[in-house]
N, C-alpha and C positions, 0 to 999 in steps of 0.2 A: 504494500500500500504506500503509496507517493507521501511523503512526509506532510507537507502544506495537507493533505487530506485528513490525516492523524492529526495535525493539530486543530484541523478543523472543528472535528471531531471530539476531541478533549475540551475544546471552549464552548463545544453543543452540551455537551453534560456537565459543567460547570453552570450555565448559563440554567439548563433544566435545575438545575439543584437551587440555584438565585430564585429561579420563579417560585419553586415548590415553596421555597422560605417567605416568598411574597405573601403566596396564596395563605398557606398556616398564620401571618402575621394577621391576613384583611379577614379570614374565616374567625381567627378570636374574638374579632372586635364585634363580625356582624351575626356572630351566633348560628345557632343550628339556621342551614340553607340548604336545600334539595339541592343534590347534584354536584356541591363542593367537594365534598371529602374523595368523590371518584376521581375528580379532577385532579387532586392532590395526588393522590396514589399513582393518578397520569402522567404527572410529571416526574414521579421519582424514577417511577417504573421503567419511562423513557432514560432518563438520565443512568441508570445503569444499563438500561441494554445497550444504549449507543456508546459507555466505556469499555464495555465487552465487547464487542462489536468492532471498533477500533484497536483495541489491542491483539487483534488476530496473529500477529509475528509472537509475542511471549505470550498466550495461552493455550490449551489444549483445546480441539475443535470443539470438546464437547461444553466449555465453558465458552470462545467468543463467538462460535456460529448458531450452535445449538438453544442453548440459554438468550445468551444475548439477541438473537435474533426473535425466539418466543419472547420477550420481553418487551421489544420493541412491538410484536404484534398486539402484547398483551395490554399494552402503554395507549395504543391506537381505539380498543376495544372498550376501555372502561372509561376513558374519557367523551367514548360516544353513547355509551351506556349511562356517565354520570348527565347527559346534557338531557335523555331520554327522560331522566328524575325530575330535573331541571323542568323541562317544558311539560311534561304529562301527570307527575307524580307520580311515577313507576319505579320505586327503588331497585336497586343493582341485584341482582341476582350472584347472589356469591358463589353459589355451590355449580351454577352450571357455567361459571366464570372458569372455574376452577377446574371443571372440565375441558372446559374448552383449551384453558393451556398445558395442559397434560395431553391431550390431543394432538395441538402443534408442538409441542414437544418431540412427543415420540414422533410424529410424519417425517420432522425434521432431523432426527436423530435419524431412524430408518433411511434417510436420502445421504446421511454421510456417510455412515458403516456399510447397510446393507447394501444399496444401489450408489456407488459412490458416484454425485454429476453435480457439479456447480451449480450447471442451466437447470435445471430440476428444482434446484432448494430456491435458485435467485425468484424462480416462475412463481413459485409456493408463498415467500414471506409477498413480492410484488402481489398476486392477486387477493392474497388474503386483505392487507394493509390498504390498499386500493379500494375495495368490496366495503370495506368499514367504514375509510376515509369519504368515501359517496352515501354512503346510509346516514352519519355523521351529518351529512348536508341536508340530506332529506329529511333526521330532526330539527334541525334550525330555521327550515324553510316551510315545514309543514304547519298550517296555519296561518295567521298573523301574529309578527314577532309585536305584542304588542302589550305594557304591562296595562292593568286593568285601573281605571279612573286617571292614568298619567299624561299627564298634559305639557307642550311646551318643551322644555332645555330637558326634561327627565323625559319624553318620550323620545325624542333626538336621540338621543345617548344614548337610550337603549336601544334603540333602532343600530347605530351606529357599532355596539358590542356583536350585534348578530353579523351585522357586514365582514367586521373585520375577524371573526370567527369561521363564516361561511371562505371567505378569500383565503385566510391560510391553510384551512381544510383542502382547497382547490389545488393549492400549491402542493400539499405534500401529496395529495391523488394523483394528480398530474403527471411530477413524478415517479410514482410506480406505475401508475398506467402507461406511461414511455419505456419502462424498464421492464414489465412483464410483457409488451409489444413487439420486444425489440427480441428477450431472452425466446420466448413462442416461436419470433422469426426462424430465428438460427437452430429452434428443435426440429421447427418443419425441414429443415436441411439435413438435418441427421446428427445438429453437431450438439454433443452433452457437455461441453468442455467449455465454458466461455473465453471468448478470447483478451488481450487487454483491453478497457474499456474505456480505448482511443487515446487523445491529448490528455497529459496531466490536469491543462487547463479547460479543459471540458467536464471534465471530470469535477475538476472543483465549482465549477460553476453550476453543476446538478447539483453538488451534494449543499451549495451554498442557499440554491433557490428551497430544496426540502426544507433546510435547518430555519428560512427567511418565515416558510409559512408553518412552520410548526411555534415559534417564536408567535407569531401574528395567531396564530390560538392562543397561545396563551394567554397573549394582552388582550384578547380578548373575553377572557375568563375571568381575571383580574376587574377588568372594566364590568361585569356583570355582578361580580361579587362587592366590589364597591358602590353598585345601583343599589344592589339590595343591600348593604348598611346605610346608605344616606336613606333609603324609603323605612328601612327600620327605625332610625334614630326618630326621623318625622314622624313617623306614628305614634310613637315612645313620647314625643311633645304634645301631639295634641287627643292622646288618649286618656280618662283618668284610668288610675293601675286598680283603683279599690273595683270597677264597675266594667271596664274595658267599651265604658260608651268615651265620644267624643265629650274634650273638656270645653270650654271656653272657648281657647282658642283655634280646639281643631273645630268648632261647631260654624266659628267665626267664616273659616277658610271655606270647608265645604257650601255654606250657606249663603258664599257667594256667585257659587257656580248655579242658582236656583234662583238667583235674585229675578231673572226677565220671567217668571212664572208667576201666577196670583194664587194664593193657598193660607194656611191659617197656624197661629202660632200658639201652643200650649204652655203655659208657665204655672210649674209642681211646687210646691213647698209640704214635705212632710209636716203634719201637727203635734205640736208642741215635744220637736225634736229632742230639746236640752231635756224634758224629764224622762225621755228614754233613756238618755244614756245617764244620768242621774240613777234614775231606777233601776238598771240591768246590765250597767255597762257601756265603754266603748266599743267592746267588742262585738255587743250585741246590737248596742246602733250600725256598726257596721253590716252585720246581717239585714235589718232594718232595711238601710238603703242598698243593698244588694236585690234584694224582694224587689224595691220599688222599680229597679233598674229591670228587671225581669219581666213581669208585669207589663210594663211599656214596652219591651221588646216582643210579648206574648200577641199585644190587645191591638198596638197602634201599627195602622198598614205596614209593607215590606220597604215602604219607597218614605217614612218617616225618618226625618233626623234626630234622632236625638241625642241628647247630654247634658252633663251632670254639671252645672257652671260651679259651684262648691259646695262644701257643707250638703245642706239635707234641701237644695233648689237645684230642680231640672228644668227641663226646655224640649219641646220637639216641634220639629217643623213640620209640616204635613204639605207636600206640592197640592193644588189641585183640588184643594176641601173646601169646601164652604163652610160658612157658621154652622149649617144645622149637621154636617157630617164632624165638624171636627167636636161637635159639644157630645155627642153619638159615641164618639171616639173615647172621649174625656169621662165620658158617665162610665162607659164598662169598664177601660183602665181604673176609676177612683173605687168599682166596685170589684173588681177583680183582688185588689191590694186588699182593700178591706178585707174580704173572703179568705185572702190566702195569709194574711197575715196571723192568722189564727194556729198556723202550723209550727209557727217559732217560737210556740210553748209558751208565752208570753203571756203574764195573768188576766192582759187585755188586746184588744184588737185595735191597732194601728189605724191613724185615716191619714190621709192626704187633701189638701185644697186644689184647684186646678183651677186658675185665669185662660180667657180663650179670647184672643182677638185674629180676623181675618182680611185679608186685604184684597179688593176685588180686582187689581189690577196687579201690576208686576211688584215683589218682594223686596225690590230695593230701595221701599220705604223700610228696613228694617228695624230702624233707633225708633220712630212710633209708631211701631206694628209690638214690639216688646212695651212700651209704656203702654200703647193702650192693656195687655196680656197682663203685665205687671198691676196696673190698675183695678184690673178685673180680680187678680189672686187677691190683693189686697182686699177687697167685697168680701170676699169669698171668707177670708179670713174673719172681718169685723160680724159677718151674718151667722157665727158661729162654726166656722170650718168644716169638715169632710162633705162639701160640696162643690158645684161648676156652676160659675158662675161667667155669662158671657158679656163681652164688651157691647156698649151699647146698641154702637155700629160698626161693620167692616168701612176699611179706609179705602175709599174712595178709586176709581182707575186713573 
């Protein structure tokens, strides 16, 4: 093997070992993600096959051809297995992984000992790695690469990680579909033997464009696992953690993407929250407003926003309600709590108030669409609470 190719090759698995350490740095921070950890495994796995692999002059065939070369196939296989996780939720199948390289394993062994031919094994790792490398694409392109509600510079970006994922897939296909093309050729001839495989500088320029788009996966794996900690840490912002509804602030964000809609606004305040948790606990108020948060997710349609702005006051938005649907809404969530609240043992039963104002034109009256809602709670409260009480009138188109 032409030296410049061996060092090529040395800085390909040095380089796989830098990403793998990438990928384990950005995987800690953005926590458990479909499809990372295969990736991981993809790049080590790479990074030793291609030093085995390279060191072909000081190893035994059956460690740089045999191993090394199953390695590399195996490198190909679970990083297209991890993207299958990735895009479908279909985790990795270990046991028929493990098959599977014990199978190239032995084919591959069997082509050095028993039928000993170069163009035999080169045909074998090219069709297989190729075969993957094109399935590989057809995960990332089956569908729309599209994450769900992402808008703007985070849907760019994601769009952008599939590209340059799909491209360097291309690149390392490319190359073994020229290389099992070429090795086929020279079987149809008769010849088993390959010959040199041409100019040193040809040669490095194949092996340069492989290592270009295997590199160009990567970064693009990197790039997808850094989407999913930046869309982790934002939901981590505007989720509350006690209730996993939207807080304040995420209620604020989403409830802008609804503002050109007309619909109607529910404002909660548990009753007389402090002598709950007086009486039975913080921890038991915590139960408290978990129920209430339950509740609202049980009673109020699928396309409601809601969340917990602090303490023991919620908020749901409702697209598309009218007054007499959202007070409809408001009555069987206030009785639904009532009813269920009787299961947390509690020597009495829990109530809630609910303020309802509705806006017959678009949402982005939303600072007196909440006063008037707020106004309404407020009634609701002074007229002795666990009732709904509605705003006068909806505001206006």
């Amino acid at each position: 093997m032409d030296s410049g190719i061996k060092l090529l090759g040395y800085i390909a698995s040095a380089l796989f070992l830098f990403m793998s350490v990438m990928l384990l740095l950005t995987m800690r921070q953005s926590g458990h993600m479909r499809g990372a950890r295969p990736w991981l495994w993809s790049t080590v796995l790479a990074a030793a096959g291609i030093s085995l692999n390279t060191s072909q002059e000081y190893l035994p065939p059956l460690l740089s051809f045999v191993i090394g070369n199953t390695l590399i196939v195996m490198a190909a296989a679970v990083s297209a297995f991890g993207t299958r996780d990735y895009r479908f939720h279909r985790p990795l199948p270990w046991r028929s992984m493990a098959a599977f390289a014990v199978t190239v394993a032995v084919l591959l062994a069997a082509y050095v000992y028993l039928f000993p031919s170069n163009a035999v094994r080169a045909l074998v790792v090219a069709v297989l790695t190729a075969s993957i490398c094109l399935w590989h694409v057809w995960l990332l392109l089956a569908g729309s690469p599209v994450r769900p509600r992402a808008r703007g510079v985070v849907q760019r970006r994601f769009r952008l990680a599939h590209a340059i994922m799909v491209i360097g897939l291309l690149l390392v296909g490319s190359v073994f579909v020229a290389r099992g093309a070429e090795t086929a050729a020279l079987l149809a001839r008769g010849m088993t033997e390959l010959p040199p495989s041409g100019a040193p500088q040809t040669v490095f320029v194949v092996y340069s464009v492989g290592l270009c788009g295997r590199l160009l996966l990567l970064i693009g794996m990197v790039v997808v696992i850094f989407d999913e900690l930046n869309h982790n840490l934002r939901a981590l912002a505007s989720r509350d953690t006690l209730t996993g509804l939207f807080n304040r602030r995420g209620f604020t964000e989403a409830a802008a993407g609804l503002a050109s809609m007309p619909g109607s606004l529910l404002m909660l305040d548990l009753d007389r929250f402090k002598s709950i948790n007086d009486d039975f606990g913080h921890e038991q108020g915590d139960r408290v407003i978990e129920l209430l948060a339950r509740c609202a997710q049980a009673t109020l349609p699928p396309n409601a926003l809601i969340a917990r702005l602090g303490g023991e006051e919620f908020c749901a938005l409702m697209p598309g309600a009218d007054l007499a649907i959202a007070r409809a809404n408001a009555e069987a969530l206030r009785e639904a709590f009532h009813r269920e609240s009787m299961a947390l043992g509690h020597s009495r039963k829990h109530t809630v108030s609910v303020g309802v104002a509705s806006s017959a034109g678009p949402m982005s009256v939303m600072v007196p669409l909440m006063a008037q809602a707020d106004q309404a709670l407020y009634r609701a409260k002074r007229e002795g609470r666990n009732r709904v009480v509605v705003a006068d009138e909806a505001i206006p188109a």
